[in-house]
N, C-alpha and C positions, 0 to 999 in steps of 0.2 A: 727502493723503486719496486721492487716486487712486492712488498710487503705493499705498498698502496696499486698496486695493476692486482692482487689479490683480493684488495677493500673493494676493488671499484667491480670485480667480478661478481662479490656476494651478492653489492647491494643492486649492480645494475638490475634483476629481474623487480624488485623492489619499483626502482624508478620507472622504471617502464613504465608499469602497469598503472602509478602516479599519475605519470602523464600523459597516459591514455584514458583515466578518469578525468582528470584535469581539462582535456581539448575534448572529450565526449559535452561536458556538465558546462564551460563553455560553448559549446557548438547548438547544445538543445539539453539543456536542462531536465525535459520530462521524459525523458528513457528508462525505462526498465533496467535495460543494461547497466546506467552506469550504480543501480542498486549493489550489482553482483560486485562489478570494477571496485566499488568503493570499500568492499568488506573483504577481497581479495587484496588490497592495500592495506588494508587495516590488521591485516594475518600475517602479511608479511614482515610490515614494518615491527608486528608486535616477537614475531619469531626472530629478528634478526639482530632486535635491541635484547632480549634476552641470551641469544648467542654472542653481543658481544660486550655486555654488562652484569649479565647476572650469574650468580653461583649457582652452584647443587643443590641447595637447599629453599633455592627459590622454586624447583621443580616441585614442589611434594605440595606446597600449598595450589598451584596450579591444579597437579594432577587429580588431588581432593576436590577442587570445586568445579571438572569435568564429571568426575566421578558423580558428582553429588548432584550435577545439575539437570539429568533428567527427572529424577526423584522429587526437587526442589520443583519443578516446574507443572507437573503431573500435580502434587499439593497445593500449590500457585492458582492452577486452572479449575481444580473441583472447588475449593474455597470460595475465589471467585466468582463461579458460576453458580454457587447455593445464594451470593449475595445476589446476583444480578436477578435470580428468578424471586426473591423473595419482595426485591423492589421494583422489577417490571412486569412481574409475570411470565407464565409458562406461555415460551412461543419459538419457534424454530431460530431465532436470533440469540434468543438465551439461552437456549441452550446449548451453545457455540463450543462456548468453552467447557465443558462436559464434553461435548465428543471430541475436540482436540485432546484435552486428558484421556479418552479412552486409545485414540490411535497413537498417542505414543506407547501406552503401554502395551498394546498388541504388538507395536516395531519392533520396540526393546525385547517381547517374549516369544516373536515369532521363529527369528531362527535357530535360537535355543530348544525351542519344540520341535522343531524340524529335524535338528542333530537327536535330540532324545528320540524320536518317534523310527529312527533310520529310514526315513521318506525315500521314496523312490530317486531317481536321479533325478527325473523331470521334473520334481516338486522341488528339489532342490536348487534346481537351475532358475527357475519360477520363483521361488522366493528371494533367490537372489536378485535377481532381476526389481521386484519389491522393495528391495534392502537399499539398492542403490537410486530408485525411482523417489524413497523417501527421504534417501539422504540429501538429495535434492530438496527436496519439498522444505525440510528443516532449513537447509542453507538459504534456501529462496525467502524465507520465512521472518528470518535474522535478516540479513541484508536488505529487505524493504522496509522493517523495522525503524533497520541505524538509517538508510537515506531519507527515510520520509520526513523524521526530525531532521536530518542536515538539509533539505529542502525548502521546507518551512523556515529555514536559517538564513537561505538568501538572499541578495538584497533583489528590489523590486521597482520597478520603476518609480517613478515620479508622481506623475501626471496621467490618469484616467479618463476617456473618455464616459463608460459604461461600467456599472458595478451592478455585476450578477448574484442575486442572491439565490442559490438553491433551495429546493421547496425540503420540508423534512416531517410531513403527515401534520393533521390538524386534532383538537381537541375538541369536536365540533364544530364551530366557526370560527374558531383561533387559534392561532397557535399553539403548537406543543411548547414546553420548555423549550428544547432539542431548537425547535425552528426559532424561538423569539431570540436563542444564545447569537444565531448565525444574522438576523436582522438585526440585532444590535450592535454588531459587530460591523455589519454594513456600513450603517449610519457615521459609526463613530468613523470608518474612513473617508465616509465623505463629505464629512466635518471637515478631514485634514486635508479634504482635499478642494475645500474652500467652497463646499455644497453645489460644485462646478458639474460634477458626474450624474447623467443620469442613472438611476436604479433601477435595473430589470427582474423585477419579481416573476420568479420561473419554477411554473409546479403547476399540476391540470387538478381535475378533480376527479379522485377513486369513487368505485362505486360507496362507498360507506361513507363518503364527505356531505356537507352539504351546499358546499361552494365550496371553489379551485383553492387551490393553495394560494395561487395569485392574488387574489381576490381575496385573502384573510392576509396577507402580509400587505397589500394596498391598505386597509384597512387598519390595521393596527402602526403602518407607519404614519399613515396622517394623525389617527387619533391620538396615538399613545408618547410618536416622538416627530409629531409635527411638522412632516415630514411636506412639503405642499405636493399634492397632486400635478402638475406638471412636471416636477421633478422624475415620479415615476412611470415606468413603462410594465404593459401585463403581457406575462407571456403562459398564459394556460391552458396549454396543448399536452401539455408532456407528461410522459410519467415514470421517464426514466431516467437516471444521469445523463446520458447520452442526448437523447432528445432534449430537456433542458438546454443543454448546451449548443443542439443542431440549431434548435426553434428560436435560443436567443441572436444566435449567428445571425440567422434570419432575419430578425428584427432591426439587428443594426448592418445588417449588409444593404437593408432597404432605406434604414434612416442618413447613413453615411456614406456607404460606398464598401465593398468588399477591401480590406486592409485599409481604410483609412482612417483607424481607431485604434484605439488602445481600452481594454478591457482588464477590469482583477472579477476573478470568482472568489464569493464569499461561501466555503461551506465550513462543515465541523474539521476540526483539526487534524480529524484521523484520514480523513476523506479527500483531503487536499491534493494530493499527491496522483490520484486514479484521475478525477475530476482533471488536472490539468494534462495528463496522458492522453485522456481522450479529446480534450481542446487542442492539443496537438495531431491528432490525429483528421480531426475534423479542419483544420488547416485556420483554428483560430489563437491568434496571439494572444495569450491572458496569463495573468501571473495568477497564482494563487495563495489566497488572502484564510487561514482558518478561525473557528471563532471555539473557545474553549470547550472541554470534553469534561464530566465528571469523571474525577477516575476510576470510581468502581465498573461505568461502564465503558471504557477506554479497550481495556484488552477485549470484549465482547465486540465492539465496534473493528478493531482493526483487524479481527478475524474474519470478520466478515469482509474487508476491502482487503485483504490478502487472497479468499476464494477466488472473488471476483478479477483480482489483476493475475491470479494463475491462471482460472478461465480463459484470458485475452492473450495468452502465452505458454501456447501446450507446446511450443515447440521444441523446448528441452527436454520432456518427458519422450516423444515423439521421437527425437534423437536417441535417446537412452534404449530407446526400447529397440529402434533400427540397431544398435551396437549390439545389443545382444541378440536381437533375432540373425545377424552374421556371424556372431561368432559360436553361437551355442545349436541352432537351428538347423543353420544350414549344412555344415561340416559333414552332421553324420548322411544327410540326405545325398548331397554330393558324393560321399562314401560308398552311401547303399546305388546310386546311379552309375559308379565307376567298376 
């Protein structure tokens, strides 16, 4: 008996957290939070099957591939960033992955400088505060990683009223790759979905286009996959994820009624995940639907929608930084006032 009221002590923190991912990811699927929940269960469960399965000797190949995986990943990222700029050119997107391999290696060398240099204290307390702001950053990093594949994993509904295709820049008056991947992808679900869905092609037109992005994927769905024109609806206003998504609301809040539809967004596979955060936010129900990624440009793409979903969630940095401006800041001020 005690020896199982002991089992059930380890592993309860374990379940908890199970099923407080489990009824989060139930409740609303496109939460940030349950990114963190599901990689906090995944550390657990992995810490506690190794506590009470594994030997001594299974630590040494763990500790090596900690050891080794910042190293590994810093190679990983300059690698693939000489490929992506040699196949897309030099532009603040490709060169993503180059500056994430520089700022790990300034993390990794920062406070080791700081001890060599014997920094003031305030430098130290300041780097620390850095130290822990990245450790974050790392974790937040991984953990939208593992959820956005488990995301993209589950199941979705049925039956569609509306399929949204995001815009993804033109090649003059057609399509990039990038965009014809994600209209193909369209299509083929609304094939399965018995050609019943209308399509909302959603993308305005940049200064450097020569027509909307709407207006080149109308075009290339009738022409190329026969798509009839009644079928499709144009929404080319936008030129942001957000707006896409506000503007298409719009369209079908006017065509059917605010909630009385069901919508999928079709975007790239890396992008699925922010795209349905922010459909949730705008208070529209849409599952999302990605359409494939080459993968040399895979990790360059998801660094980029990892910026952007930290942007939309400073509030743990925000936190971090309120803990230590209490506990380092204030104390001696308090000190010097008493």
């Amino acid at each position: 008996m005690d020896g199982f009221l002991g089992m059930v002590l380890i592993w309860s923190p374990c379940l908890l957290v199970g099923c407080l991912f489990l009824v989060s990811v139930l409740r609303e699927p496109r939460r940030f939070r349950n990114a963190i929940l599901f990689l906090a269960f995944l550390v657990m469960l992995a810490g506690l099957l190794l506590l009470r399965f594994g030997t001594w000797w299974m630590l040494l190949p763990l500790v090596m591939a900690l050891v080794a995986m910042p190293v590994v990943t810093v190679v990983f990222l300059v690698v693939n960033g000489i490929v992506v700029i040699r196949r897309e050119g030099v532009s603040s997107s490709t060169l993503l992955p180059l500056v994430l391999a520089a700022v790990v290696i300034v993390y990794l060398a920062l406070l080791p400088l700081v001890a060599l240099a014997r920094a003031p204290e305030w430098v130290v307390d300041a780097t620390m505060l850095v130290m822990v702001e990245g450790m974050w950053f790392f974790v937040s990093f991984v953990a939208l990683l593992l959820y956005s594949w488990l995301y993209r994993m589950l199941p979705r509904r049925r039956r569609y009223d509306y399929v949204i295709i995001h815009g993804a820049g033109l090649d003059g008056d057609r399509p990039t790759p990038l965009l014809r991947g994600r209209i193909d992808r369209a299509v083929e679900l609304w094939e399965r979905q018995g050609r019943r869905p209308l399509l909302i092609a959603s993308g305005g037109r940049g200064a450097d286009e020569e027509v909307s992005e709407a207006e080149a994927m109308r075009r290339y769905l009738v022409s190329e996959r026969h798509v009839p024109p009644e079928s499709i609806l144009l929404e080319d206003r936008s030129t942001t994820t957000w707006e896409n998504l506000a503007e298409s609301k719009r369209l079908m809040d006017a065509d059917r009624g605010p909630g009385r539809y069901a919508a999928a967004l079709v975007t790239s596979d890396y992008h699925v995940f922010r795209a349905c955060e922010y459909a949730r936010r705008l208070g529209l129900a849409a599952d999302g639907v990605g359409s494939h990624t080459k993968g040399y440009y895979w990790p360059t793409a998801f660094i980029r929608e990892f910026v952007a979903v930290t942007r939309a969630h400073p509030w743990p940095y925000a936190a971090i930084a309120g803990v230590w401006l209490l506990s380092t800041v204030l104390p001696p001020i308090l000190s010097a006032l008493g």
